[in-house]
MIDO-965836 format. One line per 8 residues: number of its first residue (from 1); their letters; for each residue z, x, y of N, C-alpha, C. Coordinates in Angstrom, 2 decimals. Layout:
BEGIN
NUM = a = Z,X,Y,Z,X,Y,Z,X,Y | ...
END
This chain:
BEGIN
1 = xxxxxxxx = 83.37,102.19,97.68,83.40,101.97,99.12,82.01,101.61,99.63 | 80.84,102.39,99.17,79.61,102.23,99.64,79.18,100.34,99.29 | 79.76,100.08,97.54,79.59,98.64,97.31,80.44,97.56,98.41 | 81.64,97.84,98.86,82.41,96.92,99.79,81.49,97.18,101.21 | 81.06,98.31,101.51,79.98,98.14,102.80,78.59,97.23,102.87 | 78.23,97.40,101.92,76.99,96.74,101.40,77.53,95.35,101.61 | 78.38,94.52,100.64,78.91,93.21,100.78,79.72,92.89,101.96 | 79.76,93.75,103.36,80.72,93.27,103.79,82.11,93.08,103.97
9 = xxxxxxxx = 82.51,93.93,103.48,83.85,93.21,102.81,85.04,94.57,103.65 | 85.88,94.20,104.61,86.74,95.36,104.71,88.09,95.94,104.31 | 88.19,95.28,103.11,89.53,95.97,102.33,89.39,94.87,100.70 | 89.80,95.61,99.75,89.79,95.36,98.50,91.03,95.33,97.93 | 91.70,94.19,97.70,93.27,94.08,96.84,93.09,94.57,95.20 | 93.30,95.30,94.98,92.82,95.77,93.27,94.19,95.17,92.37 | 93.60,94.35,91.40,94.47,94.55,90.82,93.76,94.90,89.15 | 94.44,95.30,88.12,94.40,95.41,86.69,93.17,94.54,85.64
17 = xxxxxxxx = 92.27,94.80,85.06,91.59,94.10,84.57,91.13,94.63,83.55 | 90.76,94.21,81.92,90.73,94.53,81.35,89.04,94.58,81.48 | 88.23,94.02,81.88,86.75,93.94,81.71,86.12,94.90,82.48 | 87.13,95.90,83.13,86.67,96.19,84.45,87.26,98.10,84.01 | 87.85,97.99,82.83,87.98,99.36,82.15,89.29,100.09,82.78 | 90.17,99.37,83.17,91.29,99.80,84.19,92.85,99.32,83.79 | 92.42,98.80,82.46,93.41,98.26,81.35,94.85,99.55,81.99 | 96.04,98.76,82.11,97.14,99.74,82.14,97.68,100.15,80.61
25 = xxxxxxxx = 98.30,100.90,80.42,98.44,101.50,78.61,99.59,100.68,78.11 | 99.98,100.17,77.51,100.75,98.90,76.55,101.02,98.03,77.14 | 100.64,97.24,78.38,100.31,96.30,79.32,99.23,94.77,78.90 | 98.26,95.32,78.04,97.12,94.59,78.14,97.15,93.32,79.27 | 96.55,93.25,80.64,96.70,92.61,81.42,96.08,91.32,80.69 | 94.72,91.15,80.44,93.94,89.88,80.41,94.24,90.00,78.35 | 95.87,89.94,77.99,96.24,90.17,76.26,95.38,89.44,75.66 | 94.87,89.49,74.33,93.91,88.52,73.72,94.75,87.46,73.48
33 = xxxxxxxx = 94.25,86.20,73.32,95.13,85.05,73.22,95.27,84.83,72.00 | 95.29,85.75,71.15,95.52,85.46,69.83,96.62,86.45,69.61 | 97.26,87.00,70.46,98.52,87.76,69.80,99.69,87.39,70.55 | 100.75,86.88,69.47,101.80,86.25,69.87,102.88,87.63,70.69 | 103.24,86.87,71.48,104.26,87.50,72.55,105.34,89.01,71.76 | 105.85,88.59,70.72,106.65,89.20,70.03,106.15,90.37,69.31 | 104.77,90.05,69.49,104.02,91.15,68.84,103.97,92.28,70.07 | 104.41,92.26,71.26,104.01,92.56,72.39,104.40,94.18,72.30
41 = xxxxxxxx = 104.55,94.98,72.92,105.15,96.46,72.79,106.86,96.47,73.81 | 107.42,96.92,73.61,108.87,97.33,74.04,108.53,97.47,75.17 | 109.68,96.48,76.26,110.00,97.38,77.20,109.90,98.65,77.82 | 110.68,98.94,77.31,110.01,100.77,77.44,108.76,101.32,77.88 | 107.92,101.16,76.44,107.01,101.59,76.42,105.74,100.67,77.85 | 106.24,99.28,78.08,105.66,98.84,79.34,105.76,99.42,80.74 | 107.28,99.89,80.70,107.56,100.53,81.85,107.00,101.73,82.00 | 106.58,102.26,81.06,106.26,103.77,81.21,104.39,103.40,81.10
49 = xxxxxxxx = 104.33,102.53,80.94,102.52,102.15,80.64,102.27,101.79,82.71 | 103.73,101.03,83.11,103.08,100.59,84.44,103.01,102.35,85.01 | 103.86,102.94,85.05,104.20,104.00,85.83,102.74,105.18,85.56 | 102.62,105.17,84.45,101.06,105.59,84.38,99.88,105.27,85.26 | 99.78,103.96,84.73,98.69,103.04,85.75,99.22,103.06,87.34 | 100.87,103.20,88.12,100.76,103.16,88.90,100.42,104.68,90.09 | 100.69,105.31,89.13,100.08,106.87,89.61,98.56,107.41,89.28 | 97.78,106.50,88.25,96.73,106.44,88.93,95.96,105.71,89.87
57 = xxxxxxxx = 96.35,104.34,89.80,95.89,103.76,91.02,96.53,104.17,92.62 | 97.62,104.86,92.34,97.97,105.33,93.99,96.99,106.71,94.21 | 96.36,107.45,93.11,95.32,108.58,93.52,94.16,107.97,93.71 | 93.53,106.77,93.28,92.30,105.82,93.25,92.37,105.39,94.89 | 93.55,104.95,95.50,93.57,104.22,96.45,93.53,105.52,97.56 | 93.45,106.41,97.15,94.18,107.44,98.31,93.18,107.99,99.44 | 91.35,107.77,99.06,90.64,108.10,98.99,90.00,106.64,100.73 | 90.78,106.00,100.39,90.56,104.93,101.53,91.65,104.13,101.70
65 = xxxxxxxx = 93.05,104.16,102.05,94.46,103.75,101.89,93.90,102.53,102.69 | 93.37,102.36,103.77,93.75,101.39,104.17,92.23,100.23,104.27 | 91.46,100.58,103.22,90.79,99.44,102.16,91.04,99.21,100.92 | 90.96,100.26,100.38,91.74,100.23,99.07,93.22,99.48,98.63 | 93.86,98.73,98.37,95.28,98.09,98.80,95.63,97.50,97.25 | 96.35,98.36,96.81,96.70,98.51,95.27,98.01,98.14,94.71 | 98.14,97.42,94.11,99.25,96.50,93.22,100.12,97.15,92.39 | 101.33,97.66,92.67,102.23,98.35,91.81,102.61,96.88,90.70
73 = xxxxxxxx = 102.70,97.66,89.41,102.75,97.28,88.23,104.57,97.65,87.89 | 105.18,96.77,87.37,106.73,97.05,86.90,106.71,96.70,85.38 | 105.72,96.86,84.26,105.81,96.52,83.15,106.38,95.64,82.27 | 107.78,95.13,82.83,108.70,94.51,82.29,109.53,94.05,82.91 | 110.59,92.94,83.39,111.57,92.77,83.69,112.60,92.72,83.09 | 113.02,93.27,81.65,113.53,93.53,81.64,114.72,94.94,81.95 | 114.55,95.96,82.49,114.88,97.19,83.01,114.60,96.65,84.52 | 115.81,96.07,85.12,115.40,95.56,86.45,115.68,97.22,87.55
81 = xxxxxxxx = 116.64,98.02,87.05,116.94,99.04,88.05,115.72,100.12,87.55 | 114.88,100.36,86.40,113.47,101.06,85.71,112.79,100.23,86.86 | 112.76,98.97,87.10,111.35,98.41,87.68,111.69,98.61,89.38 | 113.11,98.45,89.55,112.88,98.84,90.69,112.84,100.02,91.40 | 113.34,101.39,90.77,112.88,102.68,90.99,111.50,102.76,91.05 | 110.70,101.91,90.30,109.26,102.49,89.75,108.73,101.80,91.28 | 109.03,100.45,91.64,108.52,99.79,93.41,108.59,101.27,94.16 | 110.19,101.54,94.49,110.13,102.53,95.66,109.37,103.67,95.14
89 = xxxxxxxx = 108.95,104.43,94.20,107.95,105.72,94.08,106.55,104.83,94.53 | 106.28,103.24,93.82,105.08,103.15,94.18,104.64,103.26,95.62 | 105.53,102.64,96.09,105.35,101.85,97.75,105.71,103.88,98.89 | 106.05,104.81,97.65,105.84,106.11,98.48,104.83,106.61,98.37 | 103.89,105.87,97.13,102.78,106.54,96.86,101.78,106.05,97.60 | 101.95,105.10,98.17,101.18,104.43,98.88,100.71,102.80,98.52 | 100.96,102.42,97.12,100.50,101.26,97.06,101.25,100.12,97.95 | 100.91,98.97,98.00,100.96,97.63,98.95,101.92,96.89,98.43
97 = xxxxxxxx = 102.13,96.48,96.90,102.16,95.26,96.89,102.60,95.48,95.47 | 103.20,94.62,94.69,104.00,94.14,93.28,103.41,93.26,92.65 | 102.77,93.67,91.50,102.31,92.56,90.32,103.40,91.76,89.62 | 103.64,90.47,89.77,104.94,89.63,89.39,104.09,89.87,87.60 | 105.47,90.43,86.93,104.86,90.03,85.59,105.40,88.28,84.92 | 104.38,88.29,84.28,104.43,86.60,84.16,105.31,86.85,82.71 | 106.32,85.26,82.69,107.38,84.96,81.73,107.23,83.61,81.04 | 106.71,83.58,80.34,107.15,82.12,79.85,108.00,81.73,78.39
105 = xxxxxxxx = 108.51,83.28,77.78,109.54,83.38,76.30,110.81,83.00,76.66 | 111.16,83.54,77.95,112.79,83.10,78.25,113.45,83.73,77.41 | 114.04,84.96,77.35,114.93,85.45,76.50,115.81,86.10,77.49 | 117.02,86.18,76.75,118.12,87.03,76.74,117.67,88.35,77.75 | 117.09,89.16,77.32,116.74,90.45,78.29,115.62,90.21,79.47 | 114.48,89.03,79.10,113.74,88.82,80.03,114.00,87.05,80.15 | 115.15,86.63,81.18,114.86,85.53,81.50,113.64,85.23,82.56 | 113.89,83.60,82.95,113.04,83.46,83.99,113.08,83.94,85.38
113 = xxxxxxxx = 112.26,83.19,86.03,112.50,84.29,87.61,113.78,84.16,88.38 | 114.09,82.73,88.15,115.63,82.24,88.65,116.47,82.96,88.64 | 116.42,83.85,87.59,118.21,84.07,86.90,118.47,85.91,88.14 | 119.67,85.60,88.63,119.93,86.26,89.54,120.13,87.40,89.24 | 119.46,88.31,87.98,120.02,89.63,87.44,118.56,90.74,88.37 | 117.68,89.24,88.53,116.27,89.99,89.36,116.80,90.44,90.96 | 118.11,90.22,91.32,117.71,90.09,92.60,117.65,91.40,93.26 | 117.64,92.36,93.00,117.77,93.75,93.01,116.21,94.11,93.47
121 = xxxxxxxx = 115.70,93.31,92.14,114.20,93.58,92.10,113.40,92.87,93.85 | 114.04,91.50,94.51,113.31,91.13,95.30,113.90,91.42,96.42 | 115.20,92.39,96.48,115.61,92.29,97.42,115.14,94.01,98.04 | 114.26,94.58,96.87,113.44,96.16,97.28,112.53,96.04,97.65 | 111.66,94.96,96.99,110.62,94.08,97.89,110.33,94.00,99.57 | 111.85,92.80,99.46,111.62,92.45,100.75,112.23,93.86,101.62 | 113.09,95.08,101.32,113.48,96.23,102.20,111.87,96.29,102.17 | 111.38,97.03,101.74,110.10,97.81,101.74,108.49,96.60,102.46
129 = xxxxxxxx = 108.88,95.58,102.13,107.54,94.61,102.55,106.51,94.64,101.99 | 107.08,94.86,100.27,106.07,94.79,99.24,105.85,93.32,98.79 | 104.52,92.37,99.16,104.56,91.13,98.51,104.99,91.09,96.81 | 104.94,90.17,96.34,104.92,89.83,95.29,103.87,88.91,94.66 | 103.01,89.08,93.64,101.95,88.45,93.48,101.54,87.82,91.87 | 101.46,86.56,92.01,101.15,86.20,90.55,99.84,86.02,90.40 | 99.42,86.33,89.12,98.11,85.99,88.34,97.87,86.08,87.30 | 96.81,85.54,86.38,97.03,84.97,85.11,97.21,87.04,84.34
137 = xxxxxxxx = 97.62,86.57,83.36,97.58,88.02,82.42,98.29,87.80,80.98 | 99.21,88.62,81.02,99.50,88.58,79.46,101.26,87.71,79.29 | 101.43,87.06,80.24,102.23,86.05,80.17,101.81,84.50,79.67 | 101.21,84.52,78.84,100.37,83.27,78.39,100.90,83.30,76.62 | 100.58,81.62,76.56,101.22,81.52,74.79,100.57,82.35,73.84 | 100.95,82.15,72.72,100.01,82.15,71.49,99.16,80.78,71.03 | 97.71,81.23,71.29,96.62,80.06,71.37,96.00,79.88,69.73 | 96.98,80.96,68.93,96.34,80.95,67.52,95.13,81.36,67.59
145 = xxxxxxxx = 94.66,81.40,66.05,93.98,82.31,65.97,92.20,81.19,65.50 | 91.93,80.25,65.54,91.47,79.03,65.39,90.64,79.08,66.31 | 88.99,78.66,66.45,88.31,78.59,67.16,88.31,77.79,68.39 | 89.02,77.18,68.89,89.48,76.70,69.86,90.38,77.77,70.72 | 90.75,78.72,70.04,92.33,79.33,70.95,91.31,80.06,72.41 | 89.90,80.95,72.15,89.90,81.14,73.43,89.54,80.43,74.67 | 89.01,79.23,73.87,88.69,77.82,74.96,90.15,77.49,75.80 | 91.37,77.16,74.54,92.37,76.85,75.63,93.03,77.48,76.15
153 = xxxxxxxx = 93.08,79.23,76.24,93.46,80.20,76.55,92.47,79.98,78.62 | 91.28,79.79,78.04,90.79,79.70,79.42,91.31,78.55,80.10 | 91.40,77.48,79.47,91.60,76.38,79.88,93.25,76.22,80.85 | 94.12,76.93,80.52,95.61,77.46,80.92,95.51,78.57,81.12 | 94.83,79.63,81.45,94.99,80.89,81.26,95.57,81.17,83.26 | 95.13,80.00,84.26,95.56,79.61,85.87,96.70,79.07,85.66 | 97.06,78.22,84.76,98.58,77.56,85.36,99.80,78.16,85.02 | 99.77,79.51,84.35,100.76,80.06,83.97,101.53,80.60,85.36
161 = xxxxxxxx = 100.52,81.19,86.36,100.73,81.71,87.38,101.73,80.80,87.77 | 100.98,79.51,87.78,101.73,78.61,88.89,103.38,78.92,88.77 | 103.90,78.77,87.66,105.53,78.45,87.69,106.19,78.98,88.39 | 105.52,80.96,88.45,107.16,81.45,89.61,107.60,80.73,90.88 | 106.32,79.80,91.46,106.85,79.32,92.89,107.91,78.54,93.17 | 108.16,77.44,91.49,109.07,76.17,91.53,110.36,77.42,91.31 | 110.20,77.92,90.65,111.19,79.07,90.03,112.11,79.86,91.30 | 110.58,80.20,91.85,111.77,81.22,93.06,112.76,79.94,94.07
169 = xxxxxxxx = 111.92,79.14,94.02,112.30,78.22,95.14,113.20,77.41,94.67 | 113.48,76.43,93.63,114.75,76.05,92.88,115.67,77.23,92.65 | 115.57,78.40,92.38,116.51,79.68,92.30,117.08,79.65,93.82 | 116.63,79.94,94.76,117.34,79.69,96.00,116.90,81.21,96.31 | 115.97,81.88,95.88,115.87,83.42,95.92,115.23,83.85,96.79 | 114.17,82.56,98.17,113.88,82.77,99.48,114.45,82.74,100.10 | 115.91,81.81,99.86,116.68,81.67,100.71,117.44,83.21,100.87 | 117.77,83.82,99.59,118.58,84.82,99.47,117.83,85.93,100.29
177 = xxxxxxxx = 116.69,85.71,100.18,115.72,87.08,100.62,114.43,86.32,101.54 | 114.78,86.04,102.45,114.26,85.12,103.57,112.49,86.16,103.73 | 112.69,87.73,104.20,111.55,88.22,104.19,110.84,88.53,102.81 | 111.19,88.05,101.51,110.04,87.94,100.49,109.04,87.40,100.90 | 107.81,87.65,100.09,106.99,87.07,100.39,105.61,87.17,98.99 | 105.39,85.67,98.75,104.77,85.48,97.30,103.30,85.07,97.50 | 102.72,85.61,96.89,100.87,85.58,97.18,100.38,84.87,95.49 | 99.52,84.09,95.99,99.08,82.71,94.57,97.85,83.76,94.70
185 = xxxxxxxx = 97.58,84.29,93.28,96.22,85.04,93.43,95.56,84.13,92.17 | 94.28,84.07,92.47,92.74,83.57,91.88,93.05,82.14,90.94 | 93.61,81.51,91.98,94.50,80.33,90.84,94.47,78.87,91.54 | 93.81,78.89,92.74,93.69,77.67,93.74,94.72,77.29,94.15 | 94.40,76.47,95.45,95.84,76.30,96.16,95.94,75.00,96.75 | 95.26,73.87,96.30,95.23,72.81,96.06,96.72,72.09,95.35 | 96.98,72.78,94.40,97.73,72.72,93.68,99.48,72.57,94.31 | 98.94,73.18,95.42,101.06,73.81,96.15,101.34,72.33,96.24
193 = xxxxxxxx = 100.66,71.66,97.48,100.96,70.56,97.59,101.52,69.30,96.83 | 101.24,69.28,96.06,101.53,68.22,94.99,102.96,68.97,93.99 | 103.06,70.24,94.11,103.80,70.88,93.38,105.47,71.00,94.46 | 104.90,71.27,95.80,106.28,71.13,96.65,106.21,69.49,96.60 | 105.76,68.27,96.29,105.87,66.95,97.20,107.23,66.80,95.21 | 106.71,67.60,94.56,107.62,67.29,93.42,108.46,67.63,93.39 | 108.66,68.90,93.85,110.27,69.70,93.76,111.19,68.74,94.87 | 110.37,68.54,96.19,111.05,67.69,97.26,111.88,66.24,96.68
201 = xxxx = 111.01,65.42,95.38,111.23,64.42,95.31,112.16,64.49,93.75 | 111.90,65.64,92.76,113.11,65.59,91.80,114.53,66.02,92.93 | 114.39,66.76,93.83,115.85,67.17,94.45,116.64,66.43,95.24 | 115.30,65.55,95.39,116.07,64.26,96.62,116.37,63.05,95.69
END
């Protein structure tokens, strides 16, 4: 708090970072880009890694609730009624806001954002007026293991974010849940434009 006075600054969105020693436990937010997806840890054990991290960051935040403004973690989508119990304890604990976990395997238990088995998940969201927020993390390929992989890991490590927007919005899942509401974190926003003038012009 004394550092956000010094800079100015009157409220701090926290979210998860591995450089920053705040790693959630079988989560790895910022995963090394050298370990393939499948290698990843269970369900389970994600859900119970967010619920950790989200009971300590709701005691971290508690100390200044309304600078402090802390990102409930749902580990997995797959356990959509696990992830959405775990929102309403967060959003009692005080945190703000929902870390969208990023997808790009497409499977069977974790499809994409489209597929309407989430809507449970955005429709506790929008009761409660928890945003939803993407940013890069451990939803990213396998970059191999080759001296190049952490160059192009950086190099894509922003556009992964991008997809949920075409996703929610071809899903029809604003329409379904009019008060959602989706936040583009550390990923530029240059980008929307050219990204709605496309969706407008494949649909038309």
């Amino acid at each position: 708090l004394k550092s956000l006075d010094r800079d100015g600054i009157a409220a701090d969105v926290l979210f998860p970072d591995d450089q920053s020693a705040n790693s959630p436990p079988f989560l790895w937010f910022a995963r090394e880009y050298n370990r393939p997806w499948d290698k990843e840890y269970s369900p389970e054990l994600k859900l119970a890694g967010a619920r950790a991290y989200n009971r300590w960051l709701a005691e971290f935040c508690a100390a200044a609730p309304e600078r402090l403004l802390g990102l409930a973690l749902i580990g997995s989508m797959a356990d959509v009624a696990g992830a959405v119990a775990e929102i309403r304890r967060a959003k009692a604990d005080g945190l703000t806001g929902v870390l969208l976990p990023l997808i790009y395997y497409n499977t069977p238990e974790e499809p994409f954002w489209n597929h309407r088995r989430y809507d449970p998940i955005w429709a506790v969201c929008e009761e409660l007026a928890m945003p939803i927020h993407t940013h890069t993390g451990s939803g990213c390929p396998y970059y191999g293991d080759q001296p190049d992989g952490p160059i192009l890991y950086a190099l894509e490590c922003t556009m992964w974010p991008h997809r949920p927007l075409a996703f929610l919005i071809a899903g029809g899942v604003f329409e379904r849940f009019p008060g959602l509401r989706l936040i583009l974190t550390e990923q530029g926003s240059g980008w929307v434009v050219e990204a709605l003038m496309m969706m407008d012009h494949v649909v038309t």
